[in-house]
C-alpha positions as CSV (number, residue, x, y, z in Angstrom):
1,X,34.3,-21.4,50.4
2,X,32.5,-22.7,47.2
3,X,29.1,-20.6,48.6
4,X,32.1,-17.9,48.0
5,X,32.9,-18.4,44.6
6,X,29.8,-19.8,43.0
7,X,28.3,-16.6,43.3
8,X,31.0,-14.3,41.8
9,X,31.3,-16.9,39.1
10,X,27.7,-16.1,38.4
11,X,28.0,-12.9,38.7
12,X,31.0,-12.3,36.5
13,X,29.7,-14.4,33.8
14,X,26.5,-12.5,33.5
15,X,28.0,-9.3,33.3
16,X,26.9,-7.8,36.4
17,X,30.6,-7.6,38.1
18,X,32.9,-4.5,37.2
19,X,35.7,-5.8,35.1
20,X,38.9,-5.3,36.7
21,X,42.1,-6.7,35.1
22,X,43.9,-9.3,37.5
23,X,47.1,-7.1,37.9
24,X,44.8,-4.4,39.4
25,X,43.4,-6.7,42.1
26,X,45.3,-7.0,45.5
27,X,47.7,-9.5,46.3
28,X,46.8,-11.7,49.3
29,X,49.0,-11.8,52.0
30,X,51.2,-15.0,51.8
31,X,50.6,-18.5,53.9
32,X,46.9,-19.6,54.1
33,X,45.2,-19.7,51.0
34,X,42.3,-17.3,50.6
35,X,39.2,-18.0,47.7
36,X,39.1,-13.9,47.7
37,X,39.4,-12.5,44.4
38,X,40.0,-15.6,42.5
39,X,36.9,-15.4,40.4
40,X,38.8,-13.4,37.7
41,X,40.9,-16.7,36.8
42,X,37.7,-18.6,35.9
43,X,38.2,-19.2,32.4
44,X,41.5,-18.0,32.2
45,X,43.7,-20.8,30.3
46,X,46.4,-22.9,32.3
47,X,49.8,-21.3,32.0
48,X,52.6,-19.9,33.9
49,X,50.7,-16.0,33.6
50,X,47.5,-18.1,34.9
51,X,49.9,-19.7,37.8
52,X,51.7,-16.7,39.2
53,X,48.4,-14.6,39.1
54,X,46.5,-17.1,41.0
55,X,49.7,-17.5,43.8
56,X,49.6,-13.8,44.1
57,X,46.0,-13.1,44.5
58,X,45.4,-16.4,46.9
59,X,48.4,-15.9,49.0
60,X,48.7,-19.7,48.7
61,X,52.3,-21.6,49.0
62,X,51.6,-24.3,46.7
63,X,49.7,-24.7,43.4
64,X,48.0,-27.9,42.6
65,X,46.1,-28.4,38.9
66,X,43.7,-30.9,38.9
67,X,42.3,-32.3,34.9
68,X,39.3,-34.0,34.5
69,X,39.1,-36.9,35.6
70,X,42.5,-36.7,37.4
71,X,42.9,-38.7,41.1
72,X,43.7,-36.4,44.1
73,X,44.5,-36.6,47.6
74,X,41.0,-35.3,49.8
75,X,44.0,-33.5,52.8
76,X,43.1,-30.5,53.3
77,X,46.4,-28.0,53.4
78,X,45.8,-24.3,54.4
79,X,48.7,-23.0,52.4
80,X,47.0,-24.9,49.0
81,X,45.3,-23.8,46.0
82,X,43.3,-25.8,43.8
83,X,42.7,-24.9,40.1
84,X,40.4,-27.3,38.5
85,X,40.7,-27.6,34.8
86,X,38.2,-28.1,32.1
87,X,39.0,-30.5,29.2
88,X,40.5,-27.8,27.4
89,X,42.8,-26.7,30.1
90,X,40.5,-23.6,31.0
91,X,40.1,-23.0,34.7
92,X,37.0,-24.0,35.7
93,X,37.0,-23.3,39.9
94,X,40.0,-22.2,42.1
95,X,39.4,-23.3,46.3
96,X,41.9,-23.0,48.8
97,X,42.7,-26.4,50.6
């Protein structure tokens, strides 16, 4: 899953990815989370918009935000998505578990 992501993040932060708005991506089916697509909320700030677009496009049931430095649970849970934060409350990776 993160040999998923790290790429596109790469990639869509040197430009080389076509630039597609996050409403014109397709929503995931709903239940197990998938890491597909979610390379558009990198950067994105944390917020309801931010929350709602990352549900749709994950498929996920739950939402966790994790901060720097923050204490979380290692479970694994299919239906999760992680968003992980930078200091500034920008997202800095989105996995599924």
């Amino acid at each position: 899953m993160i040999r998923t992501l790290l790429p596109l993040a790469v990639l869509a932060s040197a430009g080389c990815t076509q630039q597609r708005s996050v409403a014109e991506l397709p929503a995931a089916p709903a239940g197990a989370c998938t890491s597909d697509g979610l390379a558009s909320l990198l950067g994105k700030q944390r917020g309801d918009a931010a929350a709602a677009d990352a549900m749709r496009l994950s498929g996920a049931r739950t939402l966790r935000w994790i901060e720097p430095g923050m204490a979380v649970t290692m479970d694994y849970r299919e239906d999760r998505l992680n968003l992980h934060l930078s200091a500034d409350g920008k997202i800095e990776s989105a996995r599924c578990g």
